[in-house]
C-alpha distance (Angstrom), angle and dihedral (degrees) to the residues before:
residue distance angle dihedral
X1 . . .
X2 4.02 . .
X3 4.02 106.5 .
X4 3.60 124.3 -131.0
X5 3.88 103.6 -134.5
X6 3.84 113.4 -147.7
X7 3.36 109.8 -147.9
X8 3.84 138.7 -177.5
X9 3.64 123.2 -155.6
X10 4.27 134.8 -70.8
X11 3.30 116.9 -70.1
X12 3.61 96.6 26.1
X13 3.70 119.1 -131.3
X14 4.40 122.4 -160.4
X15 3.97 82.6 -96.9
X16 3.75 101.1 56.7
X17 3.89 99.5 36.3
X18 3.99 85.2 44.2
X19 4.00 90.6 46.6
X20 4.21 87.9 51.7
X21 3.50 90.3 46.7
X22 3.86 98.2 55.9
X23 3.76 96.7 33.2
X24 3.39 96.1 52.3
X25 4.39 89.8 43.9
X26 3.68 93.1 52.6
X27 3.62 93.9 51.4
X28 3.51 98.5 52.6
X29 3.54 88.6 47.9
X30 3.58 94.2 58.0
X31 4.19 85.5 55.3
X32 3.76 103.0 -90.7
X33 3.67 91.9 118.4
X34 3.67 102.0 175.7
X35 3.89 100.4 81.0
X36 3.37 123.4 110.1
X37 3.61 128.7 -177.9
X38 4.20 121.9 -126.4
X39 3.33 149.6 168.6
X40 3.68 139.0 -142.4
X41 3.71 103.5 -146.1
X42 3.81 147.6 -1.0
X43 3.57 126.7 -25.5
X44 3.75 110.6 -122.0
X45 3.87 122.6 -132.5
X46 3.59 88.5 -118.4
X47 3.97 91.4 55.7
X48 3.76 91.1 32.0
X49 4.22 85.1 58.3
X50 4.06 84.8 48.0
X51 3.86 91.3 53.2
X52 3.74 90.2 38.0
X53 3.81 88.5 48.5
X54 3.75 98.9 58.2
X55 3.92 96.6 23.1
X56 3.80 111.7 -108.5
X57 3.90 127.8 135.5
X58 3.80 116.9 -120.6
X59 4.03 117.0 -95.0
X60 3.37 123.5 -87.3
X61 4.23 114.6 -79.8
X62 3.88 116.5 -121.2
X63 3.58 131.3 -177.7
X64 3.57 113.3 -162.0
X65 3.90 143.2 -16.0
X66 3.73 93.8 -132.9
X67 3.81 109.0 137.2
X68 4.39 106.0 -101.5
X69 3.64 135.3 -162.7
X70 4.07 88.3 -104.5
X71 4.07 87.0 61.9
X72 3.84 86.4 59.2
X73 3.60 121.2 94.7
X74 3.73 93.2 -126.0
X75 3.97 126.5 -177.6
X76 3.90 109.8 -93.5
X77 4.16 94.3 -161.7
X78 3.83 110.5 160.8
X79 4.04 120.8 -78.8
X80 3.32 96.7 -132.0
X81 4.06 122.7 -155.1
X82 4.25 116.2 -107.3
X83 3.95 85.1 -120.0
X84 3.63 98.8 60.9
X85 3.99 116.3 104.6
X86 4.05 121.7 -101.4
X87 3.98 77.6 -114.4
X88 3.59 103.4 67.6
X89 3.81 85.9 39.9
X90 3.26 91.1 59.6
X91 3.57 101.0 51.2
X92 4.08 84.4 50.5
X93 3.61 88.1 61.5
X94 3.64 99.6 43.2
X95 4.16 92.0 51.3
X96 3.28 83.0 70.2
X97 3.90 126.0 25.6
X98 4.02 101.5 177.7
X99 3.44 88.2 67.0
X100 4.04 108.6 80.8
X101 3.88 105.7 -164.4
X102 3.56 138.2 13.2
X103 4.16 124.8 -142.2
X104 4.13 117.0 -123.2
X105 3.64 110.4 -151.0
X106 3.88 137.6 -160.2
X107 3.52 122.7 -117.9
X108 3.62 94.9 -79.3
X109 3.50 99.4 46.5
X110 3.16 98.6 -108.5
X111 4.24 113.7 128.2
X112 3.93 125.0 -69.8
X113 3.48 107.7 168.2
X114 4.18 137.5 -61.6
X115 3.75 133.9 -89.1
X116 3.66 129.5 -157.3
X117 4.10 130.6 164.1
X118 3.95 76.1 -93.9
X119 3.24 102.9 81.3
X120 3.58 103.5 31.7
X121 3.90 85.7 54.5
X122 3.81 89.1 57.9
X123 3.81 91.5 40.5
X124 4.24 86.8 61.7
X125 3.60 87.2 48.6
X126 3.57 96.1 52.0
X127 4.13 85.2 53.4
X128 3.54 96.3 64.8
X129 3.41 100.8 69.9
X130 3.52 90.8 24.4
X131 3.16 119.3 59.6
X132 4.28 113.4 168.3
X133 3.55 121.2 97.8
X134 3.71 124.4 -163.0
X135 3.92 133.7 -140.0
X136 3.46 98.7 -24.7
X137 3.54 113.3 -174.0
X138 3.76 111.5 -109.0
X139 3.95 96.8 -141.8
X140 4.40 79.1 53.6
X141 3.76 93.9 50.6
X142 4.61 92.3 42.4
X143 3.35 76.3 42.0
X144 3.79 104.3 64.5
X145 3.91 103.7 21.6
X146 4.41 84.0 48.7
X147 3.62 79.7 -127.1
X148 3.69 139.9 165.0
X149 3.79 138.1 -144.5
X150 3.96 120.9 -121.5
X151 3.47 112.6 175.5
X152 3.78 123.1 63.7
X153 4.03 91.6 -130.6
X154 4.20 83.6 66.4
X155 3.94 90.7 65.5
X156 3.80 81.9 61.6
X157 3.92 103.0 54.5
X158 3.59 119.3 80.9
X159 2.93 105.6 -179.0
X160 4.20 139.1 24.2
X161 4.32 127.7 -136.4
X162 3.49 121.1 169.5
X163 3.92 153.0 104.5
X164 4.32 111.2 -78.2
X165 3.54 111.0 -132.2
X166 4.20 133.2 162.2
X167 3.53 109.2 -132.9
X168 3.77 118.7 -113.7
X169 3.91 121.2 -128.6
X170 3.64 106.5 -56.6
X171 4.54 85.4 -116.4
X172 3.58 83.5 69.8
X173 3.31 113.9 104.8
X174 4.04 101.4 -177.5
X175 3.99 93.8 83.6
X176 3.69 111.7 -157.2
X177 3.75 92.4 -140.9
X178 3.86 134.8 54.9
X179 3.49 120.1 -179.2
X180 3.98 150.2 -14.5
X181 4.32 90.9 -33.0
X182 3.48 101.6 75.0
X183 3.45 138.8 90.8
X184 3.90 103.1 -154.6
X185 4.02 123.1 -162.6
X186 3.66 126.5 -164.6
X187 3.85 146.6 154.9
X188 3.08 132.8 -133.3
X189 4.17 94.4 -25.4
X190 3.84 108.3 135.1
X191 3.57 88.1 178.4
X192 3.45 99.0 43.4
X193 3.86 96.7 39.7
X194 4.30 80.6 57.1
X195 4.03 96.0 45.9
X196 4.01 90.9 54.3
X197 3.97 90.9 43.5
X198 4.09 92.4 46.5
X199 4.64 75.8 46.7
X200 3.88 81.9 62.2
X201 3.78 82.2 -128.5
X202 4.04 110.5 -171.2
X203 3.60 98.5 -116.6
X204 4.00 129.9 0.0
X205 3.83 121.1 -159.4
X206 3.54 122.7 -161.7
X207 4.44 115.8 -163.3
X208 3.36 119.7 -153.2
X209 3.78 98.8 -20.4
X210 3.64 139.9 98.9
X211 3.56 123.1 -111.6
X212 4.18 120.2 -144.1
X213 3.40 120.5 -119.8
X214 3.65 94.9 -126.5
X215 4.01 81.1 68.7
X216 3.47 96.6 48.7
X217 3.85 85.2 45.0
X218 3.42 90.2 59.7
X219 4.25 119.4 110.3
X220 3.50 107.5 -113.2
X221 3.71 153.2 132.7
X222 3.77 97.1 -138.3
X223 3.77 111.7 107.2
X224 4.60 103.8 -133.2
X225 4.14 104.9 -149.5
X226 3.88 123.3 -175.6
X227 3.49 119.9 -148.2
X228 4.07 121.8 175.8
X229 4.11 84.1 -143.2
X230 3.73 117.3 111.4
X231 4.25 110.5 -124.7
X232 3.38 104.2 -93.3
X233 3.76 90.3 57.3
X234 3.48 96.0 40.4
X235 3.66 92.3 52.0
X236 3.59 96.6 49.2
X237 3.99 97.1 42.9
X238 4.42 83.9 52.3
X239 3.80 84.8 68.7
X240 4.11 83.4 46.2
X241 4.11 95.2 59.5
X242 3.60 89.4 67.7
X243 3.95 116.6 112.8
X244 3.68 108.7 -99.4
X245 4.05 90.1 -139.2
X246 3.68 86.7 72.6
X247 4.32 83.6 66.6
X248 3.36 113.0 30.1
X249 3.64 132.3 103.3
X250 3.73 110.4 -80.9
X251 3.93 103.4 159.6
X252 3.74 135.5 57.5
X253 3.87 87.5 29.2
X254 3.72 113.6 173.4
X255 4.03 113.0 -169.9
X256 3.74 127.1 173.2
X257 4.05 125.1 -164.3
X258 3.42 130.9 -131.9
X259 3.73 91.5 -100.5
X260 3.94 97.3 58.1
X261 3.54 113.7 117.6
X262 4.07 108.4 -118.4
X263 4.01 87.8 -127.8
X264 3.42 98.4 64.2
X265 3.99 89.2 42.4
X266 3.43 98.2 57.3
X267 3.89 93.0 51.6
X268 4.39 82.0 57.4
X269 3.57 90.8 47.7
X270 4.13 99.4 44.8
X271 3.55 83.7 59.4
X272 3.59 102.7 45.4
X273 4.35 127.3 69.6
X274 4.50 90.0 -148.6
X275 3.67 102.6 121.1
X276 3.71 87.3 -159.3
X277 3.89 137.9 39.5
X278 3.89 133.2 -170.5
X279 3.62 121.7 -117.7
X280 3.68 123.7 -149.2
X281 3.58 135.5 -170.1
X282 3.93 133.2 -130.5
X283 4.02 82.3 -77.9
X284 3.13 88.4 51.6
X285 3.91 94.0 -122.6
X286 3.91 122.4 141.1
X287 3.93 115.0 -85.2
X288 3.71 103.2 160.6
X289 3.82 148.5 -46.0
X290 4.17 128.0 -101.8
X291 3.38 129.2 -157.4
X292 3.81 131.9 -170.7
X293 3.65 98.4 -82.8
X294 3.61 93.1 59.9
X295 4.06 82.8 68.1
X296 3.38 104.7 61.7
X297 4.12 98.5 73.2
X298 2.90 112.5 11.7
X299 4.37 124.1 178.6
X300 3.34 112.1 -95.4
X301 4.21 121.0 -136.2
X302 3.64 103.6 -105.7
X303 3.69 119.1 -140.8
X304 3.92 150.4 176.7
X305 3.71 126.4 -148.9
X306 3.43 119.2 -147.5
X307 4.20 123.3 178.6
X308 3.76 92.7 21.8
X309 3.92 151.3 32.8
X310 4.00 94.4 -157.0
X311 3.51 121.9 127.8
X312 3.69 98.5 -160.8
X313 3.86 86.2 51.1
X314 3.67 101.4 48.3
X315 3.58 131.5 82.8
X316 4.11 119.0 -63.4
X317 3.70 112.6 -90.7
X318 3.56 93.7 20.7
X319 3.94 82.2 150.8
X320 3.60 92.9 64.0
X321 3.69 98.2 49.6
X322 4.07 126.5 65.6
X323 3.37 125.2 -104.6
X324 3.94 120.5 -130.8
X325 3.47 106.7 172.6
X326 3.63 146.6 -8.7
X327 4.01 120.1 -142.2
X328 3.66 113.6 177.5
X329 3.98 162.4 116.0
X330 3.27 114.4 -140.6
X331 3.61 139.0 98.6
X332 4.15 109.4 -69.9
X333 3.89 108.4 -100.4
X334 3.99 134.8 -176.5
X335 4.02 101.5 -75.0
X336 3.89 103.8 136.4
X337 3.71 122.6 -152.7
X338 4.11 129.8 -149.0
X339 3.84 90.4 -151.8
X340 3.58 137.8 34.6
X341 4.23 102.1 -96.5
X342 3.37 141.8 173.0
X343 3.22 117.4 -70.2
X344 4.47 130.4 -170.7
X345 3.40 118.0 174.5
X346 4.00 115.7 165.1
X347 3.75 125.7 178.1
X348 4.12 91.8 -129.9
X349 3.96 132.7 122.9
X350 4.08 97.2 -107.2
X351 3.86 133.8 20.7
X352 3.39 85.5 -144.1
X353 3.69 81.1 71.1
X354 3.87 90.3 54.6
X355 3.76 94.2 54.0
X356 3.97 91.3 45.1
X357 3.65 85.2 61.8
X358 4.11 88.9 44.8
X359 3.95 82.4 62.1
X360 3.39 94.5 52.1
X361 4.21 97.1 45.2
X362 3.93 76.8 51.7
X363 3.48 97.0 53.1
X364 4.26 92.0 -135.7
X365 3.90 111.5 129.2
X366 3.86 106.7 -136.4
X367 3.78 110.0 -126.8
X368 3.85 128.0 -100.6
X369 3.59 87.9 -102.2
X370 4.14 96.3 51.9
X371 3.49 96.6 39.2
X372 3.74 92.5 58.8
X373 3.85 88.1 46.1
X374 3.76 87.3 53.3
X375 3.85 96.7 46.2
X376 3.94 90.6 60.4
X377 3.51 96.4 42.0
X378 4.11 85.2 62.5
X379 3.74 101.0 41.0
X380 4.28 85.3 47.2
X381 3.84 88.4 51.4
X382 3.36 94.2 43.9
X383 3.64 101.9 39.5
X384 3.70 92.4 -126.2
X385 3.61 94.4 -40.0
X386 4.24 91.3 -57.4
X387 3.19 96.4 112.8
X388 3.99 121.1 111.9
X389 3.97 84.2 -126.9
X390 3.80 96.1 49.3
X391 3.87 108.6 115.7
X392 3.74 135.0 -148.8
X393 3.68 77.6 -122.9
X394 3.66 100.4 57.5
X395 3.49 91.7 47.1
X396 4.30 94.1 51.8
X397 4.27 79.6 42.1
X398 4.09 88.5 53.1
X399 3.51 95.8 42.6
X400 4.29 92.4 47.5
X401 3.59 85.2 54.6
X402 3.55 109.9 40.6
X403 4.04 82.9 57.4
X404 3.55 94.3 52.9
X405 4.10 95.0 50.4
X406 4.38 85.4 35.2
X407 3.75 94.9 -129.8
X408 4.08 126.8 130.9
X409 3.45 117.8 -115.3
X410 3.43 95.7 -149.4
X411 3.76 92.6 55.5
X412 3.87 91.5 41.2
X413 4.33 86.3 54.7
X414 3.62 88.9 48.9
X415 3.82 96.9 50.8
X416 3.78 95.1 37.5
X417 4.09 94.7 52.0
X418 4.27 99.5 39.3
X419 3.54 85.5 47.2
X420 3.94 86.8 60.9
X421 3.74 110.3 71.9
X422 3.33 108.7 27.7
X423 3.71 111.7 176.5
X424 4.49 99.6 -124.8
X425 3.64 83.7 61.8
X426 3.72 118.7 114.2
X427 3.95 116.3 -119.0
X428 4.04 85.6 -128.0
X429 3.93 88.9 60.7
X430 3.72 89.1 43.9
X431 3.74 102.5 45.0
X432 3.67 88.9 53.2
X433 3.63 102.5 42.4
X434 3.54 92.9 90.4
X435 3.90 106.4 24.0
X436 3.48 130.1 151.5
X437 3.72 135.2 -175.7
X438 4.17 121.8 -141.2
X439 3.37 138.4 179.3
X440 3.92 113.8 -171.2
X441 3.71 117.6 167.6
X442 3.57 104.4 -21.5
X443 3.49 90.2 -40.9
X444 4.09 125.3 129.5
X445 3.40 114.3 -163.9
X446 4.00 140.5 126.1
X447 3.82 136.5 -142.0
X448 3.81 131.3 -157.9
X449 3.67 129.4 -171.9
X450 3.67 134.2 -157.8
X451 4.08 113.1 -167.4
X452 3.75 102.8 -154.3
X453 4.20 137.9 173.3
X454 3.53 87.7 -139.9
X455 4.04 120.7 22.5
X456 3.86 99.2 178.4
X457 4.13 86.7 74.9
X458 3.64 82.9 53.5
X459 3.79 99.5 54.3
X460 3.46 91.2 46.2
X461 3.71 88.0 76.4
X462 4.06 89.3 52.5
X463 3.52 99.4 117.5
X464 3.94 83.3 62.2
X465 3.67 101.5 49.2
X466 3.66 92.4 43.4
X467 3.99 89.6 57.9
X468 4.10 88.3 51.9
X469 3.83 98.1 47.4
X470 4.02 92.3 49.5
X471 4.08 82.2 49.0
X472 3.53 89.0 45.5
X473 3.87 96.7 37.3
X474 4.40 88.2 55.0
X475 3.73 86.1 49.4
X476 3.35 104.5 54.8
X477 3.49 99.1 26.2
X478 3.52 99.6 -120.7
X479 3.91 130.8 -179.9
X480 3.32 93.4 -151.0
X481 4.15 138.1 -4.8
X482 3.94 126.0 -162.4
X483 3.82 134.5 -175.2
X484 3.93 115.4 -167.7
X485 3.44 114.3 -166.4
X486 4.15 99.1 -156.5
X487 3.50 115.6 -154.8
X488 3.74 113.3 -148.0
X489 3.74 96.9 -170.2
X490 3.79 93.2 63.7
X491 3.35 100.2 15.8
X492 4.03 106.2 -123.9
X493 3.70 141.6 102.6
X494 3.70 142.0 -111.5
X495 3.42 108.6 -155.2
X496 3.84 128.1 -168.4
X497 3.29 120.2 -164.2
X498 4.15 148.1 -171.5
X499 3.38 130.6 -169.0
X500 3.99 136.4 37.2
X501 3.71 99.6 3.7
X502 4.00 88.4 -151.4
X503 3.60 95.8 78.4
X504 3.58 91.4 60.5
X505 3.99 94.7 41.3
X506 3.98 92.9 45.5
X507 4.57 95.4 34.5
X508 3.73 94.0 47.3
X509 4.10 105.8 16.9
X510 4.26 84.8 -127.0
X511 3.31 116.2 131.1
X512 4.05 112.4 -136.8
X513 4.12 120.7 -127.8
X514 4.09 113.4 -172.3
X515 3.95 87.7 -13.1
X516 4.02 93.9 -59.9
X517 3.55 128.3 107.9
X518 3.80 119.3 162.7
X519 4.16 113.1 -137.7
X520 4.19 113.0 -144.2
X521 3.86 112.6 -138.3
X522 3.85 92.9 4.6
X523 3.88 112.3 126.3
X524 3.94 99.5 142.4
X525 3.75 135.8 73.3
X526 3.45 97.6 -167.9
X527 3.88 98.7 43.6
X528 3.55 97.7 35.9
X529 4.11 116.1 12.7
X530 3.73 94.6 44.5
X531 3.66 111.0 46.8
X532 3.76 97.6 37.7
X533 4.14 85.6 54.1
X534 4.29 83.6 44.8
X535 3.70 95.1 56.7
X536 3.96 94.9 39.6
X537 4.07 77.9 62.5
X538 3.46 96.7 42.5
């Protein structure tokens, strides 16, 4: 079954990994079994002290949403081995005739070649006017004829070389074989059966007729088969026991893993005539074969968002992937939807909040463990309930849970918010702990936030920060870029700042000195960052 990832936004703060975690638990325990909880960057160290706290592993990583080769619903015919016979190939490929081509694999499973009714077609052609086959493997040529070996000398051969020929009427002098290179088949010809073993032929086999033991008796190299096939058959199926490695396509091979991204196949297979391809895994061994009808619908990843409804801060390729559901509490953004979904949007301090409450409409207790996870997930987001967007409700919603996993709240905040800063810390890891991405009226621009107990230590490493956010500003191509480091203690914000230094002046009437400012009473960049910079834009 395909899982539906639930996923909170880049750069994953303790709310959105939290808010995956429990959405994606109380789903599966209501039956839906296929959701699985991820994330779409690095854990911080103050989420990573959350998980740590309460004993959960971090969400599952993903990259993108963009539609793969493992989301198609590719053939699965049977990789065979390069030392099977062109007869049991065949039969693979006429169990099932949709599928054009089958893949022939080495020993470790890796890919040897392909193998479609195309080339054994041409190989039968080839036979007719030539008719010598070399070193086929014994256990091949029992194999296809259901044959036997009668004389003690055929335990000894491995395998068989030689010209095929049908024995003519045993009054016929002119013999169409000679000597050791032939593979000679008769009936019920005593006397002919005797003249190609006293020849030393390579290989004699006898349809539908017994053979004397005085002939088996007889000192000789040439292996004596019995098949219960008449000639003809037995004569064509000779040219079957070959191994089908020796005809398969073995140049010009075009394979695609699991982790290819179906746009960039299709552009490889529009310009190629192959009506099948191989498909390897990350070991590269064989796991099945795609042609160009699996291309023209294929599934789409299915997804939930949780802790936002911003393109630019959800996963890559969220526009090839189908949205589910929506859980969230921010301001309503530009993600588009094929389908009618569900949709939650609640004007409260922490989604983690929100899906609390789902557990409760549900009537499913979340365990000690989860509850405790959720209670620190809403004092983080709500910076101990300072925040302009804390709630009365998150706070009664933090309180019910922190009783249920026995832990203070208090305590937890404390823990959660020194463990946050720490001074060895690079400003890279820091700056990017808390980033988001926004686009507001034609504007580009991105805004980080540090919540601190102490923000002067953190602006003593300004020059630093400064140097990455003009790096980061170039890259992106950014308007503007802003780091506030929040102070939860007194409940303000320094704010440094590139870019026009009008936006700041005229958004937040502040004037800037050396690309700082510091912001009384502002603690949230959704609350109070964001819309004061969305109605300066209009």
């Amino acid at each position: 079954m395909d899982p539906i990832y639930v996923t909170g936004h880049r750069n994953p703060d303790t709310d959105s990994i939290v808010s995956a975690m429990a959405y994606a638990a109380l789903r599966n325990a209501l039956g839906d079994r296929e959701f699985v909880a991820a994330r779409l960057g690095h854990i911080s160290d103050e989420t990573q002290l959350v998980l740590d706290r309460f004993g959960f592993e971090p969400p599952v990583r993903i990259q993108t949403m963009r539609t793969q080769v493992r989301d198609l619903d590719y053939d699965t015919p049977p990789a065979l081995s390069g030392a099977v016979t062109i007869n049991r190939a065949w039969d693979a490929l006429q169990s099932d005739r949709s599928i054009p081509s089958i893949p022939v694999t080495k020993e470790d499973g890796t890919l040897y070649g392909m193998l479609s009714s195309a080339e054994i077609a041409a190989y039968d052609m080839k036979t007719v006017s030539d008719t010598f086959v070399d070193q086929i493997p014994v256990f091949n040529l029992l194999s296809v004829l259901d044959g036997k070996i009668l004389n003690e000398s055929g335990y000894l051969v491995d395998t068989i070389s030689g010209e095929v020929s049908i024995a003519l009427p045993q009054s016929n002098e002119n013999l169409l074989f000679s000597g050791k290179n032939n593979i000679v088949i008769c009936g019920n010809q005593p006397d002919m059966a005797r003249r190609a073993v006293e020849h030393g032929v390579s290989c004699l086999i006898v349809c539908q007729a017994e053979v004397s033991d005085e002939l088996r008796q007889i000192p000789t190299k040439t292996c004596i088969v019995a098949t219960p096939f008449d000639a003809f058959k037995a004569a064509r199926m000779i040219y079957h026991a070959i191994p089908v490695q020796r005809i398969c396509r073995t140049e010009d091979l075009e394979a695609f893993h699991l982790t290819d991204f179906v746009d960039d196949v299709k552009e490889i297979v529009l310009k190629s005539r192959l009506r099948s391809y191989p498909i390897l895994d990350e070991n590269d061994k064989v796991v099945g074969t795609l042609s160009r009808y699996h291309l023209i619908k294929p599934r789409r990843k299915r997804v939930v968002l949780v802790d936002h409804n911003e393109a630019a801060q959800s996963v890559p390729g969220l526009e090839q992937a189908e949205i589910l559901e929506i859980i969230d509490h921010h301001r309503l953004a530009d993600i588009q939807t094929l389908n009618p979904i569900y949709f939650r949007n609640e004007p409260v301090g922490s989604t983690a909040t929100i899906i609390a409450g789902m557990y409760q409409e549900k009537g499913l207790m979340p365990s000690e463990k989860l509850a405790g996870l959720i209670a620190a997930a809403i004092v983080a987001d709500t910076v101990m309930f300072k925040s302009p967007t804390a709630t009365y409700r998150d706070q009664r919603m933090a309180e019910r849970m922190a009783r249920i996993a026995n832990v203070s709240l208090k305590d937890l905040g404390t823990e959660i918010f020194s463990a946050s800063n720490s001074d060895d810390k690079p400003a890279e890891s820091l700056l990017f702990a808390d980033f988001k991405d926004f686009h507001i009226a034609g504007h580009d621009f991105g805004v980080s936030q540090i919540m601190c107990v102490d923000y002067t230590r953190m602006l003593n490493r300004k020059d630093a920060f400064l140097a990455l956010m003009e790096k980061t500003m170039q890259e992106r191509g950014y308007s503007l870029i802003m780091l506030m480091l929040t102070d939860v203690l007194i409940e303000g914000t320094q704010i440094l700042y590139l870019g026009d230094e009008d936006i700041i002046t005229q958004a937040f009437n502040m004037q800037l000195k050396d690309h700082t400012c510091f912001l009384p009473g502002v603690v949230s960049r959704k609350k109070q960052i964001i819309p004061m910079l969305s109605a300066l834009w209009g």
